[in-house]
N, C-alpha and C positions, 0 to 999 in steps of 0.2 A: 345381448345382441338384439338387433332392433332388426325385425324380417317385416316383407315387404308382400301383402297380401293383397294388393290390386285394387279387385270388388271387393264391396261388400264390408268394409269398414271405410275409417278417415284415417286417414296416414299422415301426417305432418313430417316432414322431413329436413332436417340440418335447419329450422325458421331462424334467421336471423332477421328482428325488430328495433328500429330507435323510431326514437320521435327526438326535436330538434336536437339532431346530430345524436344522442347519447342514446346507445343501444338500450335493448331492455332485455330482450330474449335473442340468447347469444350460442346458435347452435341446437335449438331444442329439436327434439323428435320422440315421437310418439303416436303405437296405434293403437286406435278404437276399434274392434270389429263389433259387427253387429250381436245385438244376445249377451253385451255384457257394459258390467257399468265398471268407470275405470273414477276416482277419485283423486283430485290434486289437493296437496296439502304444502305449504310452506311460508317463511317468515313473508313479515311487511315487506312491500318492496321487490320482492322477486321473481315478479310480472304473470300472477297469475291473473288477474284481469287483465291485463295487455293480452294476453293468451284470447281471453274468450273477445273481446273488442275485435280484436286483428280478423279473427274466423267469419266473425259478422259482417265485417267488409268497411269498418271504422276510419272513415278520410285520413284523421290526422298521425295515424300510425304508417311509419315508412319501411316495407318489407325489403331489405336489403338484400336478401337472399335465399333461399329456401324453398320449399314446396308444401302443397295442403293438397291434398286427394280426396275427393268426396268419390266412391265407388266408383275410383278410376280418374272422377271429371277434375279439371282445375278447379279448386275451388275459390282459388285469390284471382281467377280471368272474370269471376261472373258480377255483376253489380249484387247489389244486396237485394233486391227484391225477386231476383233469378238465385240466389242463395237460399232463398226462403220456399218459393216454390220447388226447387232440387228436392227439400225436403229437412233445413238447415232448423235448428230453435234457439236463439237465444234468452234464458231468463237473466233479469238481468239486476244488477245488486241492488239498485236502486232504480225500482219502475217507475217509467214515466208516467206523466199525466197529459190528459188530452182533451182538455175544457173542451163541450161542444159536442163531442162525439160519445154517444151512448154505446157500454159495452155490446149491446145485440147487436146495433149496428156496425162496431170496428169488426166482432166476429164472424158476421154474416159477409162484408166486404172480403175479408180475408179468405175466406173458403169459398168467394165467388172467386179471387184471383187465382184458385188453384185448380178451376174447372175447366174442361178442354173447350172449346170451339164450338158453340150453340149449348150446352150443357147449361140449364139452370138451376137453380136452389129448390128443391121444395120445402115452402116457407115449415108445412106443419111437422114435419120430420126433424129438420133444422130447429126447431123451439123444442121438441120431443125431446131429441136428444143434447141441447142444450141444457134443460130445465134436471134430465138425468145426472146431469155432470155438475151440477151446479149443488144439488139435495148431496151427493158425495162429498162434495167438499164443505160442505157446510156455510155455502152460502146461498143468503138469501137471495131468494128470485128478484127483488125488487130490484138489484144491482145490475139487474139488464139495464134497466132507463136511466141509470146512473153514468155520469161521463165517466170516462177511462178510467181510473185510480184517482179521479179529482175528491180532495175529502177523506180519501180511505186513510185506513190507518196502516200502520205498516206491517201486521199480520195479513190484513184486508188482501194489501198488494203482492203480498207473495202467492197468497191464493186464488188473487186474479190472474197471475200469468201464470200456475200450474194449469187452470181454466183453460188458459189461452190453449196451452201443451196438449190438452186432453183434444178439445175443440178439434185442431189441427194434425193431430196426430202426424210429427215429425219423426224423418228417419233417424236422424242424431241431434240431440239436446243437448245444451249445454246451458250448467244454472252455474253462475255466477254469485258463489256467497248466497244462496237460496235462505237460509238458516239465517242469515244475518237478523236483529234485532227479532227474533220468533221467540214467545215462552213457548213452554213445553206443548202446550193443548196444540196452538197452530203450528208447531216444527211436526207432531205428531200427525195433524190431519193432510200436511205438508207432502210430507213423506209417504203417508197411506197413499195418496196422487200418484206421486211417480213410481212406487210401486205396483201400482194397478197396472200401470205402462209396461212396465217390463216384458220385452217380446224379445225373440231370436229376430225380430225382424227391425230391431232398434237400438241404437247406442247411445250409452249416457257419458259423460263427463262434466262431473260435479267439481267445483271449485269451491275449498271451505278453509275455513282457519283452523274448527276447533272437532273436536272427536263426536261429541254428542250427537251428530245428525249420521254419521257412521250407526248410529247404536239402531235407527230407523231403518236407512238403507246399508243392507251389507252390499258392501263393492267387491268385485271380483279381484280388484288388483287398487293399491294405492301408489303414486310418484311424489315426492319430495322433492318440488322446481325451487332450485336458489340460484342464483347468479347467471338468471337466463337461460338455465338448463337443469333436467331432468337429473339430478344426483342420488337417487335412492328408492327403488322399486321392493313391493313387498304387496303381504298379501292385509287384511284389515286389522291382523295383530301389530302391524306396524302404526299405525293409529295411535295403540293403544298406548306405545311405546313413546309415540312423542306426544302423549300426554302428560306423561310422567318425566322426560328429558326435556321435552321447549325442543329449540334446533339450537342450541349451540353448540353442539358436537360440528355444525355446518362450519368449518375454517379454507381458508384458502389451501390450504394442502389436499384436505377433501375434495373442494373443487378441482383442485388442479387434477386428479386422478382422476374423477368421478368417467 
């Protein structure tokens, strides 16, 4: 049963998504409260990226019906740069690149747009604690003067937008297949990141295929999304479970009860 706690998590309720005409997420609901990390897991295809696009505020996705709560606020009313300020994070499967714009510079913009009304940056603080966050992650300082992910490799780029996560410190995060293409060293220094994160005053929803990045971060609760909705809740033994099964126990009979 799915309870309805206001503040203080993200609430998604009954989302129904298509894009040109054919639904993708069909009824789903699901809440985050803050203080805990909720893990989604399911086959190709059954819109668990469309999940994390649609929250971002993604144009070409058409929300049919449904609700998103960010601590109360609509979150499908706010454009996405009033998403991002709310307190919103998306990492994202595949990071952009941004020829042009040097990482200190897109970071230093960005925590300029989240200062109130005459508030400015202090530059030396702001490098302080950039250069802190960057020796954690194991990456080199010289990747300040570097444009956005132009070049990186694709370890590189996952660890640039955990960077980003730390920098900005968001209420609720959402990584998209974070894990994707990582060997072990960078899934590892990966995971150390959003672990650091971990606060009663923050919520995660990780999007993955496969168990190994579970082994990094344990989640409080795992969902099994197939057919546009949420079929199968458990705790990170369940993980383990469809490592060893795949999902094809997932049949339309299952759905049709779930």
């Amino acid at each position: 049963m799915l309870f309805s706690f206001g503040m203080d998590c993200l609430e998604i309720k009954d989302l129904t998504v298509a894009i040109h005409g054919q639904r993708i997420l069909d009824g789903l609901s699901l809440v985050v409260p803050k203080g805990e990390v909720h893990a989604i897991m399911g086959p190709n295809g059954s819109g668990k990226s469309t999940l994390a696009k649609v929250l971002a505020g993604h144009q070409d996705y058409e929300v049919v019906s449904g609700q998103v709560l960010m601590d109360g606020q609509d979150l499908l009313a706010m454009e996405v740069d009033e998403r991002s300020r709310a307190g919103f994070f998306l990492a994202f499967q595949y990071p952009y690149e941004i020829p042009g714009v040097s990482n200190a510079n897109f970071l230093r913009e960005a925590v300029r747009a989240r200062l109130g009304s005459g508030e400015e940056i202090d530059a030396v603080s702001f490098y302080k604690r950039l250069y802190g966050l960057m020796d954690e992650l194991g990456i080199d300082r010289k990747f300040t003067g570097r444009s956005v992910n132009e070049g990186f490799s694709g370890g590189e780029k996952k660890r640039n937008e955990i960077l980003q996560m730390a920098v900005l410190e968001p209420v609720y995060a959402v990584l998209d297949e974070t894990d994707s293409g990582l060997d072990i060293d960078a899934l590892r220094v990966v995971a150390e990141g959003v672990n650091r994160m971990r606060s009663p005053h923050r919520g995660f929803l990780l999007i993955t295929h496969y168990q190994r990045l579970l082994n990094y971060i344990e989640p409080d609760f795992i969902h099994v999304l197939a057919g546009g909705k949420i079929v199968r809740t458990g705790g990170k033994e369940l993980a383990l479970e469809l490592e060893e099964t795949g999902y094809d126990w997932i049949k339309e009979g299952a759905l049709a009860t779930a």
